[in-house]
Each structure stands twice: as C-alpha cells, then as structure tokens.
N, C-alpha and C positions, 0 to 999 in steps of 0.2 A: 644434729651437731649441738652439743653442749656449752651453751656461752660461758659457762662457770669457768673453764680450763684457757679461757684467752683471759690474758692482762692486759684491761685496752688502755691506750695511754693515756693521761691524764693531759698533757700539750701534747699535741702532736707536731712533731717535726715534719715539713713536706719535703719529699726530694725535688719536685719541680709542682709548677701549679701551670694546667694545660687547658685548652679548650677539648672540647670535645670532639671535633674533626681530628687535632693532633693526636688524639690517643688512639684516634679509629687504625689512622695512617699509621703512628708507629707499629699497633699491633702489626696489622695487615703485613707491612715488612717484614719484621722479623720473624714470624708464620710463611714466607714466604721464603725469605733465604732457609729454613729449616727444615720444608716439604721439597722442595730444590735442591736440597744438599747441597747448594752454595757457602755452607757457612768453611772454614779455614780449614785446612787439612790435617793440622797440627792438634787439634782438639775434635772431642767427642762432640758432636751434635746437643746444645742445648740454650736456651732464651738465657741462663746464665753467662755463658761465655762469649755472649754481645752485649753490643749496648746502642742505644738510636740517638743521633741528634735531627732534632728538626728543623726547619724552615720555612717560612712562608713568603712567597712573591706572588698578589695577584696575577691570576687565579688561581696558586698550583703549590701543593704541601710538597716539601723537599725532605726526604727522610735518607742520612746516613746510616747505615748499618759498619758500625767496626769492632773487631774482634778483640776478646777483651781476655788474653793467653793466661792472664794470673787468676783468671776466674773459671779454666775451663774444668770442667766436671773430672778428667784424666785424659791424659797429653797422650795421644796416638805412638808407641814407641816404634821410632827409625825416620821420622815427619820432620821434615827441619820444620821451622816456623816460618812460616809468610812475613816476615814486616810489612806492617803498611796495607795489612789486608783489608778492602772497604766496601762495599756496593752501597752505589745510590739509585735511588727511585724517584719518581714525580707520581702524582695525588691530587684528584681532583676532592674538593669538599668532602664528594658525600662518602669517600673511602676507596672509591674505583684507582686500582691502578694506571697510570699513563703508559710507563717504559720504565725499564732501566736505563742509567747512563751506560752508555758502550764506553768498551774497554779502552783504557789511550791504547794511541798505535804501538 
C-alpha cells in the first residue's frame, strides 16, 4: 500500500476516544448483528447503516446497536422502515458475549 496517496491530517479530529475493551465489544456487536442478519429490514446489510453506543456497569460492557436508515448503503424497495429499530448486548472485559436483551413483551 502506497503512503504517498493518503493525506493524513495534520490535527486530527477524534469521533469518540475509547478504551480498548470498548472497541473490542462494539466491534464484536455489530459483527454480530451483520453475520445474524438481525440488522433492520429496511436496509442492505452493512457496518455503515449502524451505529454503537456503549456502556459500562461493573463488570459488564453494554453495547447498543441502532440503525442508522439515512446511512443505509440502498433501502430494500417495498420494506417499510422499522422505527426504533435497536438490539442490545452485554460483554464481559475481555470481548466474550453474555446475551442479548430479550425482546419487550
């Protein structure tokens, strides 16, 4: 790969600054609603048309996954859209999945 053809920045702007568990965990989710095809019906399958929040409560990384419809790669035609589409997960440190949250009733 040729370094000459990237223009690295000069300040770098950070979107978020994470530990390193949290980046584990987000991946790991969204890897996982994407091999699951759990991601929204409405949209094509891709790490672009989500997005993760995290959390942390001793001992256990909390990671929402929601879908993000103005980002999706192209909109599945006849799909109405989900609103409110979301899956969350629980994470222990070292990246191991716990569960998902189950569905409300």
């Amino acid at each position: 790969m040729a370094s000459t053809a990237i223009r690295w920045p000069e300040n770098l702007t950070p979107l978020a600054v994470l530990d390193g568990p949290a980046i584990v965990v987000a991946n790991t989710a969204v890897r996982h609603v994407l091999a699951q095809k759990e991601y929204p019906a409405e949209c094509e399958p891709s790490a672009e048309s989500l997005k993760a929040t995290l959390g942390y409560q001793e001992p256990l990384y909390y990671v929402r996954i929601d879908a993000r419809a103005e980002r999706c790669t192209q909109v599945v035609p006849g799909v109405e859209p989900q609103p409110g589409w979301f899956k969350v997960y629980a994470f222990l440190k070292n990246g191991a999945m716990i569960a998902p949250n189950p569905p409300p009733p």
